[in-house]
C-alpha angles and dihedrals in degrees: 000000000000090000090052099045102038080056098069097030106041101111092241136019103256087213098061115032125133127176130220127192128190152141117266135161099354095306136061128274128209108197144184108230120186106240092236084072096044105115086014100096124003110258087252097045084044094050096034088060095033081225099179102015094250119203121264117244105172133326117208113185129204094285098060096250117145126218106186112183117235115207083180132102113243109212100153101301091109084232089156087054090055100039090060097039085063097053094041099045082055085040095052087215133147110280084203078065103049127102131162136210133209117235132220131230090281100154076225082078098050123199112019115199133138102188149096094047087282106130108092092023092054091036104044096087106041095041088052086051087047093050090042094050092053095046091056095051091051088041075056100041099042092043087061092056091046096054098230133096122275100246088058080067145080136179112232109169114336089332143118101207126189116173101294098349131072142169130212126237085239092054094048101040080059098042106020128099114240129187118119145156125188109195120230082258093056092040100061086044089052104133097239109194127276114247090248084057097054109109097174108035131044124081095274094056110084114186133172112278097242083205102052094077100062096048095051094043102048094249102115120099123220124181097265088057089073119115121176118195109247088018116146115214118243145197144184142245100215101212125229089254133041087216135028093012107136132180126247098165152013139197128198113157095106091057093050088078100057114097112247098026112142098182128257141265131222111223123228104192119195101194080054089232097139123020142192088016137161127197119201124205142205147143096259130026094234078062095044087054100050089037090061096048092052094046109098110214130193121201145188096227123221119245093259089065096107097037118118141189100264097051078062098054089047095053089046087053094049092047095051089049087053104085095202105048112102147033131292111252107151120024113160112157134332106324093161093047093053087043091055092044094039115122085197147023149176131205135174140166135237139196137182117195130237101292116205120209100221103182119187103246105050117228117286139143133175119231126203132153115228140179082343104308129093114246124207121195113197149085117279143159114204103047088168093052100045097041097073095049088057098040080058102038084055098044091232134116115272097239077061087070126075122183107202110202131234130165116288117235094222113327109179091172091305091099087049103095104028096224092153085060088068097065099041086053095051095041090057090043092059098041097035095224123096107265124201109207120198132179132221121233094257082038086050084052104045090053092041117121089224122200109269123250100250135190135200140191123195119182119189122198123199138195137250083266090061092253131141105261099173151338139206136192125202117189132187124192149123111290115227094189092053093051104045105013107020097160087074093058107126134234123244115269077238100050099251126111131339135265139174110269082201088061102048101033109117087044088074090067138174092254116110115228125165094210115037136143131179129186124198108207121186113223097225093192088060093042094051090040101058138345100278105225136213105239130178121317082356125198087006091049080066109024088053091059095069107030098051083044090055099045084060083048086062102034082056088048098048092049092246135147095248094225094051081048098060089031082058090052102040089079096146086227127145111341099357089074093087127213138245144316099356103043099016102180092008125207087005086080089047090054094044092061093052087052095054093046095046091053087045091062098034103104093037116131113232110203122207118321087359120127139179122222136178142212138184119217131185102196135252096319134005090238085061107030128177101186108221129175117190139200123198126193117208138192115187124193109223086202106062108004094253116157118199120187109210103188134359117204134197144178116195130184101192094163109246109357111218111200103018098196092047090053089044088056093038091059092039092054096045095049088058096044078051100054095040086056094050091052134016120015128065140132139217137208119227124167086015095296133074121273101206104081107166136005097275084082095010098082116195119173114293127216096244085066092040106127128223113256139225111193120170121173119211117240109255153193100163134103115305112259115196119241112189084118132007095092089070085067114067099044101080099055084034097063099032091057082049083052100052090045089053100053104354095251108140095211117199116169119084130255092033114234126200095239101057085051086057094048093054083046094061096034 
């Protein structure tokens, strides 16, 4: 999966890069060029006539400031930060002179899209390249002022140095000569950096965030920010049913009356995105507001408005019990040959709930057509995937929409297809004045694609010695993929069917198992309820929840310590020994984490009904793996089923880590997402929509349950892994196995609710 789809988002195709720099404009230009230009025209004359619109890499002026473009959403990862950290740490130049800018959906810039943890992990190469490349043609140019030969020369901080004598940046972007091509061939020989050379990335460099100030000082601009002179406010009717509602009428005699109100408009969309929907408008959004509470709409519902949560859970059940419903995934062995000959086995069942996004800045965008594009104002993450449902929606060509960026106010997967922009679109296009739409925060719920309920089912089979013969996961849910981007579905491992890799990664672990087997079923009574939405750490923030909880479930059986059990497992043989540059020693770092954590809570004191368990995580994807290992310690309370988790630890060896605050805060903030996930907050659906519409009966964690955290980053050379989200992954199963070794309750519903603790209690 990760093969198919890097091959259509990385930013630029690695086989046939070529860079240009130049001078332009009074300043210097770093530039993508398409190798079938390259000798065509000369870098300056390229960059002078803008010929073929390059991208951007980075500009520096004369007076040595540097400008690097950032195609990435910023929505608190500091990815702009990191970016530039990248291209600065390869350019040797000053970080005090450093700023970034966001870019907008210019087809110059190719496939936009901030997810999956990919940023730093897809960017790093190509930005160092960038950099490198930079630094040698000021290493030229500056070698020719000097008078000496380039290779009597280095670059330390915004400097060219030779012996004694030494230029600035700012002296030779004014007086040097620039135009240069390296071909696609130079390019991927360009001498990056050693890891003992990097001066701005690496854990023990420690640089201000460029993003931070704007944040703190008001100064940043999100998407609701946007005001557009002559704009009318809008809001939304959210129907009975995401998909087949229809209107067959509308009152609005009662809105007439609100001050402000400016009528409504029923949408037709042709790219079917939303249906059955009404827009309210106004001339002002507190009048919006009051103007849609007091419409009276009749529909025509679709056929899921009865379904409820539990009708999903059953169908997942029944689909995981079918052994022949899914896709293959996993298929290592002869799993049906060791569960025929098996003298024992074990099987259990796990759920997670309906789990909400609940970002802080609700959806909104503002739509306006000008100078014959379409112009859409608003954060989101997944430019490539939103443009072609407006295009169609409008009826226009793609190249005739433009997504301008601005920070996202929270993202977590929810700002990835722009489904909101539809509607404001189509709301200015009927009205022909630009239209900022904004939801409010039940609005923002009821739209939500929501993680899907899931179930899984796991069966292990053993030996007459007692051993673990084999093992096989079945696992039910809502597809993402197949509801938003279903031309990156992927085929069976045996050939037959398709599944959502997003939706299965994490069941493809770094155990080795002769014999193990692994089906990836959709949930069509999800799929067809709601869209089904990527949400932080995806299908592994779910899978894992299961298959690290189980592992414990056989460890216990067999009578194992479940951390020699994994240790026993994480071999690093055969497949699990990973390749360059991404997973370089495989499950051995994976097994070097759980060692250390193990050893960080070994001499901890457990009170009474307190327990410690552990879990190992890979990220978000094996192609891309962060190895995490993580410890929860728990306290239950007998009495009423409370669980408390007093600390979470967790060791991470994430290769070279870029921008170590930001991965401080990245893993902080996962693990609490993580552990708000595990334990407090869900949804249900109930009449075909969720019941839980704002935070009064929607229950994230609360800072008052917030843990204390131990986070400690492995020291690393190897290859950037992204970690946005990995850290979510490994809590759940973390804190159930804690749990279990506390009061002996094998929990296994997520989140996991006192009652059912005390029912286990009792049991």
């Amino acid at each position: 999966m990760k093969k198919l789809f890097q091959k259509n988002t990385e930013t630029v195709d690695l086989n046939r890069r070529s860079f240009m720099i130049s001078t332009a404009t009074a300043g210097l230009v770093m530039a993508f060029a398409p190798a079938l230009f390259s000798g065509e025209l000369s870098a300056k004359e390229s960059i002078a006539k803008q010929s073929f619109s390059p991208t951007i890499w980075w500009t520096m002026n004369q007076q040595g400031e540097v400008v690097v473009s950032i195609a990435k959403a910023e929505m608190g990862q500091h990815v702009g930060t990191a970016l530039a950290r990248i291209v600065a740490d390869e350019l040797e130049c000053d970080w005090d002179k450093v700023s970034i800018t966001y870019v907008d959906t210019h087809e110059k810039w190719g496939y936009m899209v901030t997810g999956g943890s990919w940023s730093v992990f897809q960017s790093f190469k190509p930005l160092s390249q960038a950099g490198a490349a930079g630094r040698i043609a000021l290493i030229d140019a500056g070698a020719s002022m000097l008078g000496v030969k380039p290779e009597q020369c280095h670059a330390s901080k915004g400097r060219i140095i030779a012996g004694d004598k030494s230029l600035s940046y700012a002296d030779i972007v004014k007086n040097g000569e620039f135009n240069r091509t390296f071909s696609s061939e130079e390019v991927a020989k360009l001498p990056l950096k050693p890891a003992n050379k990097r001066h701005l990335t690496g854990l023990k460099q420690d640089f201000k965030a460029l993003d931070i100030p704007a944040k703190t000082n008001g100064t940043a601009v999100y998407g609701i920010d946007v005001e557009l002179e002559g704009m009318v406010y809008a809001r939304p009717v959210i129907p009975p049913t995401r998909y087949g509602s229809e209107v067959t009428q509308v009152d609005d005699s009662a809105a007439k009356a609100i001050k402000g109100y400016k009528g409504f408009e029923i949408l037709n969309d042709p790219s079917n995105t939303v249906q059955g929907w009404v827009v309210v408008l106004a001339d002002n959004y507190p009048s919006a507001i009051k103007a849609v509470d007091a419409l009276k709409v009749t529909y025509k519902k679709g056929q899921t408005a009865n379904v409820t949560e539990a009708d999903i859970q059953s169908l997942g059940e029944k689909l995981c019990n079918d052994s022949n419903a899914g896709t293959l995934f996993v298929n290592e062995g002869d799993t049906a040959k060791m569960q025929a000959e098996a003298t024992q086995s074990l099987e259990s069942l796990y759920t997670t709930a309906t789990a909400s996004h609940y970002q802080l800045e609700p959806l909104n965008a503002v739509a306006e057509f000008k100078q014959d594009k379409w112009i859409i104002h608003t954060g989101n993450q997944w430019q490539s995937l939103t443009l072609p449902a407006l295009a169609k929606a409008l009826e226009v060509e793609q190249n005739n929409v433009i997504i301008r960026p601005y920070y996202l106010g929270g993202g977590f997967g929810r700002r990835l297809f722009g489904d909101w922009t539809v509607p404001a679109a189509l709301t200015a296009k009927a009205i022909g004045k630009p239209v900022k739409l904004v939801f409010t925060r039940a609005d923002d719920s009821l739209f939500d694609q929501s993680r899907s309920a899931s179930t899984a089912k796991l069966t292990a089979s053993f030996n007459e010695n007692g051993e673990l013969s084999a093992m096989e996961h079945a696992f039910a849910a809502g597809w993402p993929t197949k509801a938003m981007a279903p031309g990156f579905l992927s085929p069976g491992v045996d050939g037959n069917g398709k599944f959502d890799a997003f939706s299965a990664s994490g069941a493809d672990h770094w155990y080795s198992m002769d014999n193990h087997r692994a089906r990836a079923i959709n949930n069509e009574l999800a799929q067809s309820t709601f869209t089904p939405g990527w949400l932080r750490s995806v299908g592994p923030g779910w899978i894992a929840w299961s298959l690290e909880s189980f592992i414990d479930e056989i460890a216990h059986k067999q009578r194992i310590d479940p951390v020699e059990f994994r240790l026993s497992m994480l071999d690093g043989k055969g497949k699990q020994a990973g390749k360059a540059p991404e997973s370089v020693g495989g499950a051995l770092r994976l097994n070097a984490v759980l060692k250390k954590v193990s050893a960080k809570v070994a001499n901890v004191k457990l009170g009474e009904n307190e327990g410690i368990g552990f879990s190992v995580s890979s990220g978000q994807e094996r192609n891309m793996p962060a190895w995490i290992a993580t410890a929860a310690h728990v306290h239950v309370n007998k009495s009423d089923g409370k669980i408390t988790l007093k600390k979470l630890y967790a060791v991470v060896d994430a290769g070279l880590i870029v921008h170590p605050d930001g991965a401080l805060a990245q893993l902080e903030g996962s693990l609490l997402w993580g552990t708000s996930l595990a334990l407090h907050e869900s949804n249900n659906y109930q009449n075909g929509q969720v019941a839980a519409t704002n935070f009064n009966t929607y229950l994230p964690l609360r800072m008052q349950d917030v843990p204390d955290m131990d986070i400690e980053f492995v020291q690393s050379d190897e290859f950037p892994m992204g970690l946005g989200e990995p850290g979510v992954i490994g809590v759940a199963p973390a804190i159930g196995n804690a749990v279990f070794n506390a009061v002996g309750v094998r929990l296994r519903n997520l989140p996991m609710k006192p009652n059912e603790l005390k029912a286990g209690l009792s049991a």
